[in-house]
N, CA, C and O atoms as CSV, one atom per row, in Angstrom:
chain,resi,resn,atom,element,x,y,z
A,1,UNK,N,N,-5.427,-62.643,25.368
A,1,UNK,CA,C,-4.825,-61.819,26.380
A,1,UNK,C,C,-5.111,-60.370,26.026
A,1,UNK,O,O,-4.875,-59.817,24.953
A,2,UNK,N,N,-5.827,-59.698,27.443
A,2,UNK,CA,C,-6.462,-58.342,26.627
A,2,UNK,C,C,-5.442,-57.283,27.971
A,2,UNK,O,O,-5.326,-57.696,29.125
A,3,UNK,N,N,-4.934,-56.191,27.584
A,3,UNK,CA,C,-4.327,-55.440,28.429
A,3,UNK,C,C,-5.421,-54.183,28.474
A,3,UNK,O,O,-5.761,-53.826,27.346
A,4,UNK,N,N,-5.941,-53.558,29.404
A,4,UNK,CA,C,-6.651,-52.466,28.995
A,4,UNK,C,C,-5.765,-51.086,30.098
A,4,UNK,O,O,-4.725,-51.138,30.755
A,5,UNK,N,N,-6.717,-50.022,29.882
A,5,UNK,CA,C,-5.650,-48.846,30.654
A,5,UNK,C,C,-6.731,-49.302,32.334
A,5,UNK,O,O,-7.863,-49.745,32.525
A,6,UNK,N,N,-5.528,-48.857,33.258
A,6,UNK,CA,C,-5.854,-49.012,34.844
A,6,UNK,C,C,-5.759,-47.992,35.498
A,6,UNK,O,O,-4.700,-47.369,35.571
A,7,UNK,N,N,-7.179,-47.523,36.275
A,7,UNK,CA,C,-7.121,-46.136,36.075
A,7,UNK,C,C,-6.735,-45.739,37.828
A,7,UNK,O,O,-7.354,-46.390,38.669
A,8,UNK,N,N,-5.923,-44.889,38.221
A,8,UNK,CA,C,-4.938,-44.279,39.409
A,8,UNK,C,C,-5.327,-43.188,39.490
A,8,UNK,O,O,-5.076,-42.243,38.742
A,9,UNK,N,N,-6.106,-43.226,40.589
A,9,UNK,CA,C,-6.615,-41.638,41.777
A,9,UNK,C,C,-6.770,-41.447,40.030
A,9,UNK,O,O,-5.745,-41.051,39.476
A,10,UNK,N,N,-7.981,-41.705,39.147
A,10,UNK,CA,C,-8.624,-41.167,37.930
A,10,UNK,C,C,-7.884,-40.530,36.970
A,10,UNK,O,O,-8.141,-39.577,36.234
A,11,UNK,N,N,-6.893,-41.242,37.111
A,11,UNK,CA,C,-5.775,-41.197,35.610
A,11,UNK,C,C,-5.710,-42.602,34.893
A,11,UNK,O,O,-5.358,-43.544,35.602
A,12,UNK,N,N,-6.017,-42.858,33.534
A,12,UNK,CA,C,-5.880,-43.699,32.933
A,12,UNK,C,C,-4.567,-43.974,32.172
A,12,UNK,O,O,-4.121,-43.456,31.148
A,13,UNK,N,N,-4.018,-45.070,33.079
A,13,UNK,CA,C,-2.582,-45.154,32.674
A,13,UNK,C,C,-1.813,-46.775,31.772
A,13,UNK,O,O,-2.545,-47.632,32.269
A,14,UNK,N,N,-1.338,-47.156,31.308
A,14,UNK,CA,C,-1.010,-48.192,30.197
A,14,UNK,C,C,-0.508,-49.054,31.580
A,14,UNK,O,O,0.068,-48.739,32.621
A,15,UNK,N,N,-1.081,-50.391,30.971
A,15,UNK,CA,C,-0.858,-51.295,32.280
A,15,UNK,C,C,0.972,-51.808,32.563
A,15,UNK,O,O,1.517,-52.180,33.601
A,16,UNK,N,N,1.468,-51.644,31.323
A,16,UNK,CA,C,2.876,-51.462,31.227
A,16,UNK,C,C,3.618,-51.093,31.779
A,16,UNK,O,O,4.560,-51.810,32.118
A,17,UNK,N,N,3.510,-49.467,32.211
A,17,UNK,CA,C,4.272,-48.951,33.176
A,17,UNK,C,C,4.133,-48.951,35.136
A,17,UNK,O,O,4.966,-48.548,35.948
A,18,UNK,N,N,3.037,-49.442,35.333
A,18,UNK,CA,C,2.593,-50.090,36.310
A,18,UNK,C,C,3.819,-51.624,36.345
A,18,UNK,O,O,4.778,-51.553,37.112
A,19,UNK,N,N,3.661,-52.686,35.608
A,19,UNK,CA,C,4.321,-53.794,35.776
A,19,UNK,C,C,5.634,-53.536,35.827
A,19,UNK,O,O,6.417,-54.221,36.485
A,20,UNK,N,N,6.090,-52.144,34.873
A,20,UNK,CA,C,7.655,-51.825,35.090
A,20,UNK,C,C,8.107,-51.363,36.468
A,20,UNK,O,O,9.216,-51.565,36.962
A,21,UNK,N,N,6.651,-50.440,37.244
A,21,UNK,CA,C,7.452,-50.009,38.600
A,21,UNK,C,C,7.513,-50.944,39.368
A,21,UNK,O,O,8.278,-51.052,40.326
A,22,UNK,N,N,6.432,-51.952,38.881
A,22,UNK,CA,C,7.036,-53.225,39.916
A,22,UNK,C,C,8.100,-54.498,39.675
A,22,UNK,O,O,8.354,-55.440,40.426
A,23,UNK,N,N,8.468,-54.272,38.752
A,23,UNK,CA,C,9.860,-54.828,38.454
A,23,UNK,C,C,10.821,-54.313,38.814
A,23,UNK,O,O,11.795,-54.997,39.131
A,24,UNK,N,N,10.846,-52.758,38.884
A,24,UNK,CA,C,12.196,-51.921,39.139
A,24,UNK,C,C,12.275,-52.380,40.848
A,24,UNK,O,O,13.328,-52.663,41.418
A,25,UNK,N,N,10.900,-52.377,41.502
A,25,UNK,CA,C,10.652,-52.207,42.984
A,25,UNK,C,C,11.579,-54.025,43.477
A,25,UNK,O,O,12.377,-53.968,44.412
A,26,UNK,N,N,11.359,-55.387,42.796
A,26,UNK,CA,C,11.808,-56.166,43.329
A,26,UNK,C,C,13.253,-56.786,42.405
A,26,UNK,O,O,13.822,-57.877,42.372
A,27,UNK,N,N,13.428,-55.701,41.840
A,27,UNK,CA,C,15.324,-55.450,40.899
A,27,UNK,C,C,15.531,-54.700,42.387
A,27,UNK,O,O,16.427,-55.205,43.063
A,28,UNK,N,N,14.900,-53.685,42.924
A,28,UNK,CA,C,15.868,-52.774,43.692
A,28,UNK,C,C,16.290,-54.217,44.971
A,28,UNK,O,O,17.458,-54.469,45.270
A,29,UNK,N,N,15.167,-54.938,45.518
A,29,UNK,CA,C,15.352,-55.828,46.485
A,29,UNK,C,C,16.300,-57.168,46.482
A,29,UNK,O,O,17.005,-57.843,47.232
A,30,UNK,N,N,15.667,-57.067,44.637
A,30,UNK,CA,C,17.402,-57.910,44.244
A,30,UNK,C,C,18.722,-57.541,44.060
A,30,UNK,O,O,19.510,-58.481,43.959
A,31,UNK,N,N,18.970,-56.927,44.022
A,31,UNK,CA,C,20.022,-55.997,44.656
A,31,UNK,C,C,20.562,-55.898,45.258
A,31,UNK,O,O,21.762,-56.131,45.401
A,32,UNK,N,N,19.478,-55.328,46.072
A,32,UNK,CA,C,19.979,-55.283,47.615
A,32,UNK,C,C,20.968,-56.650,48.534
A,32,UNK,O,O,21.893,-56.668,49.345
A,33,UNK,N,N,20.033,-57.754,47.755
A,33,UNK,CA,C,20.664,-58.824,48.104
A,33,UNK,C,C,21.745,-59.685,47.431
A,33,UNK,O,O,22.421,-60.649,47.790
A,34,UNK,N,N,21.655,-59.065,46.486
A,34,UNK,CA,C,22.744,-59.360,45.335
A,34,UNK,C,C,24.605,-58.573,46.515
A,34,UNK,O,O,25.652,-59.106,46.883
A,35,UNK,N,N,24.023,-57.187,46.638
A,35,UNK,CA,C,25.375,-56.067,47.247
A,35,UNK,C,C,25.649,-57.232,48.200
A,35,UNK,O,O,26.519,-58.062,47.936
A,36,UNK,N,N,24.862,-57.295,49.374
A,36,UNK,CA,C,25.426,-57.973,50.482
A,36,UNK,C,C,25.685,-58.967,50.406
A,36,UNK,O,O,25.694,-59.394,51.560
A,37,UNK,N,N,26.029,-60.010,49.498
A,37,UNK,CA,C,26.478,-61.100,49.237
A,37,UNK,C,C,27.558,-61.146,47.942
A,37,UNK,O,O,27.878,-62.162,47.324
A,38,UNK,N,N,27.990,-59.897,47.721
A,38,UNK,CA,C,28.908,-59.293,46.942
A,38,UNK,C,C,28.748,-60.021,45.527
A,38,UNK,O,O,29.802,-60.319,44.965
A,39,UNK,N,N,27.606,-60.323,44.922
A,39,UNK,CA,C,27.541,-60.800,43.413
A,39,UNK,C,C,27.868,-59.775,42.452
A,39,UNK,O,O,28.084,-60.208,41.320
A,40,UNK,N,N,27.977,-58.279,42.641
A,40,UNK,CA,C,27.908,-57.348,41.991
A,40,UNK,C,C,29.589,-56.992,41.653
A,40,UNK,O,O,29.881,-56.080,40.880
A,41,UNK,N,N,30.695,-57.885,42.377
A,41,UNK,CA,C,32.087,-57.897,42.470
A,41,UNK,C,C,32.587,-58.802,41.541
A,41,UNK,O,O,33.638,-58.720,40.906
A,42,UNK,N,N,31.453,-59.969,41.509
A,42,UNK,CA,C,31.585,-61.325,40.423
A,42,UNK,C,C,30.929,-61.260,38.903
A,42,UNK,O,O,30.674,-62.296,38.287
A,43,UNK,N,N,30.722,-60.158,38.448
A,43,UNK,CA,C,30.149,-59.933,37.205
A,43,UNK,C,C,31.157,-59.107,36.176
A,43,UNK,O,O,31.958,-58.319,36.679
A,44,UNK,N,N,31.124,-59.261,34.944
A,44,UNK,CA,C,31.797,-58.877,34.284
A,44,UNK,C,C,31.757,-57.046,34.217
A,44,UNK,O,O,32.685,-56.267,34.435
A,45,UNK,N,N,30.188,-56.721,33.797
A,45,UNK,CA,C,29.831,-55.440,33.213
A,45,UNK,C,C,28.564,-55.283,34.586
A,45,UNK,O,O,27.407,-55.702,34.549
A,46,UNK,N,N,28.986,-54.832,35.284
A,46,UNK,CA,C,27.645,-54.635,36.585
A,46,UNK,C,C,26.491,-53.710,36.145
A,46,UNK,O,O,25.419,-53.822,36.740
A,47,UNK,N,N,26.622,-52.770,35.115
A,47,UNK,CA,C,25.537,-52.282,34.636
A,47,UNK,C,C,24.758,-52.510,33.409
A,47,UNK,O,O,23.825,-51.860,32.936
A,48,UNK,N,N,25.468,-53.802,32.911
A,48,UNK,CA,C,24.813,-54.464,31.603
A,48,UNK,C,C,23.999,-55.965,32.300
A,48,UNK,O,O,23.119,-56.564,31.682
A,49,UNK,N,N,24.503,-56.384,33.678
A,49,UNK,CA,C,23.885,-57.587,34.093
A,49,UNK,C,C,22.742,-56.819,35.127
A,49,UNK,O,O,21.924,-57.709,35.356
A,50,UNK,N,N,22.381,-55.782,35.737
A,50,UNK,CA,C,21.863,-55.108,36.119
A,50,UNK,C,C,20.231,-55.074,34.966
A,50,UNK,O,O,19.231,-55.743,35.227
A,51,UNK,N,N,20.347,-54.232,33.862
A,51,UNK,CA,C,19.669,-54.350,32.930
A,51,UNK,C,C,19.351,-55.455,32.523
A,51,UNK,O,O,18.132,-55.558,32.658
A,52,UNK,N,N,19.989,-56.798,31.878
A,52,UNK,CA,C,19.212,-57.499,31.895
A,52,UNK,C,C,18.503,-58.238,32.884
A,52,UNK,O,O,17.346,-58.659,32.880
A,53,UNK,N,N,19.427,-58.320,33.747
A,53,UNK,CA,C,18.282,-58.595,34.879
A,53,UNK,C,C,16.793,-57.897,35.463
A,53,UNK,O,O,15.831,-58.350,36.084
A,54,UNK,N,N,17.167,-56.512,34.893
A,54,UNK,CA,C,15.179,-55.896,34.593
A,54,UNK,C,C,14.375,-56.591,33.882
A,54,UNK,O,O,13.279,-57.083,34.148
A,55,UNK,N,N,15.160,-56.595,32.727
A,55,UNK,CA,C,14.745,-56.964,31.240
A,55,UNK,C,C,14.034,-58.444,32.180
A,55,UNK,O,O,12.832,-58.586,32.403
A,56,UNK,N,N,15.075,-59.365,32.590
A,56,UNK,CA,C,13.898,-60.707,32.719
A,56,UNK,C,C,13.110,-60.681,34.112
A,56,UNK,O,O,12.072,-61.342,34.115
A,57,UNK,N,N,13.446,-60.017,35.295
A,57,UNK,CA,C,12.064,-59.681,35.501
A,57,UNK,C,C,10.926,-59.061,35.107
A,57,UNK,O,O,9.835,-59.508,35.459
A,58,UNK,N,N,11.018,-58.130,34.450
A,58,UNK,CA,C,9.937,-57.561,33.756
A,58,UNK,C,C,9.238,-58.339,33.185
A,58,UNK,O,O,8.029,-58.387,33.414
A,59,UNK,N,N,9.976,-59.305,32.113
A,59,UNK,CA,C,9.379,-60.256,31.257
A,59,UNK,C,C,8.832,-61.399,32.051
A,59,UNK,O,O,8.072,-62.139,31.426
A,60,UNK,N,N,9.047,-61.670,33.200
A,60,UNK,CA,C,8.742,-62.634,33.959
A,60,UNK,C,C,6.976,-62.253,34.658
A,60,UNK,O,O,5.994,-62.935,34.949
A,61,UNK,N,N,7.281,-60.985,34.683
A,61,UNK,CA,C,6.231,-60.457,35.385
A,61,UNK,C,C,4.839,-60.181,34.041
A,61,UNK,O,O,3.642,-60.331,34.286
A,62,UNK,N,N,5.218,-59.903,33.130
A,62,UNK,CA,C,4.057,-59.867,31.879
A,62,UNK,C,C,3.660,-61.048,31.977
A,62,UNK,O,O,2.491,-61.317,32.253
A,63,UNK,N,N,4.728,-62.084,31.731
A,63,UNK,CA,C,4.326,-63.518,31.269
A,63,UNK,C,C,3.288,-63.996,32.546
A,63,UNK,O,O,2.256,-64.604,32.261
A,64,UNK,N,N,3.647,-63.664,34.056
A,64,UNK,CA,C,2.675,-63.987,34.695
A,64,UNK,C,C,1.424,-63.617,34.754
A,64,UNK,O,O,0.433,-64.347,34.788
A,65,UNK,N,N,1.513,-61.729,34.775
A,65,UNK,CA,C,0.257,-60.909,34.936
A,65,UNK,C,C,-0.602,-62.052,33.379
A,65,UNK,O,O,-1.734,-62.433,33.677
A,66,UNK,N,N,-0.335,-62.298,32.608
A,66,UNK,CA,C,-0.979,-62.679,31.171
A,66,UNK,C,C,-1.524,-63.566,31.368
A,66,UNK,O,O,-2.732,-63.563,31.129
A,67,UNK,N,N,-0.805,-64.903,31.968
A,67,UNK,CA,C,-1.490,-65.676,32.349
A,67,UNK,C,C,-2.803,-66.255,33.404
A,67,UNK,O,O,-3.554,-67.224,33.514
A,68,UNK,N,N,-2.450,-64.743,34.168
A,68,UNK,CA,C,-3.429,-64.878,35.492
A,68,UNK,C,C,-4.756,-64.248,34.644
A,68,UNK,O,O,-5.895,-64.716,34.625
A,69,UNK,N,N,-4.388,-63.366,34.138
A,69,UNK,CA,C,-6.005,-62.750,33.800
A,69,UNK,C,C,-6.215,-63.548,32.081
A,69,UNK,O,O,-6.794,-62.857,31.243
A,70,UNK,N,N,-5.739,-64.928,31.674
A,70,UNK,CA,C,-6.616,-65.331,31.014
A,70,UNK,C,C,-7.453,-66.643,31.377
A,70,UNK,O,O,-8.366,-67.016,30.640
């Protein structure tokens, strides 16, 4: 599994923070659907289940990007 830099309007940027804005982008959509179905009322610490819930999309999203490009 090789990560290299991906380069944006000719900026060479760590493929990392790319996979993070797209984790934050479908955390924000989970969310969204999380509020309107009031799960965010049923949690203990809403900004510690928030975070990990980045935490495993994010990780969800490496583990895929990794697998696709080997």
């Amino acid at each position: 599994m090789s990560f290299s830099e991906i380069d944006v309007f000719g900026v060479y940027v760590a493929p990392i923070s790319l996979l993070m804005a797209v984790a934050w982008l479908v955390l924000v959509l989970v969310r969204r659907v999380a509020d309107r179905f009031g799960l965010s009322r049923q949690v203990w610490h809403p900004p510690l289940f928030w975070i990990a819930s980045y935490m495993i999309v994010l990780s969800a999203i490496v583990l895929l990007v990794a697998k696709v490009r080997s």
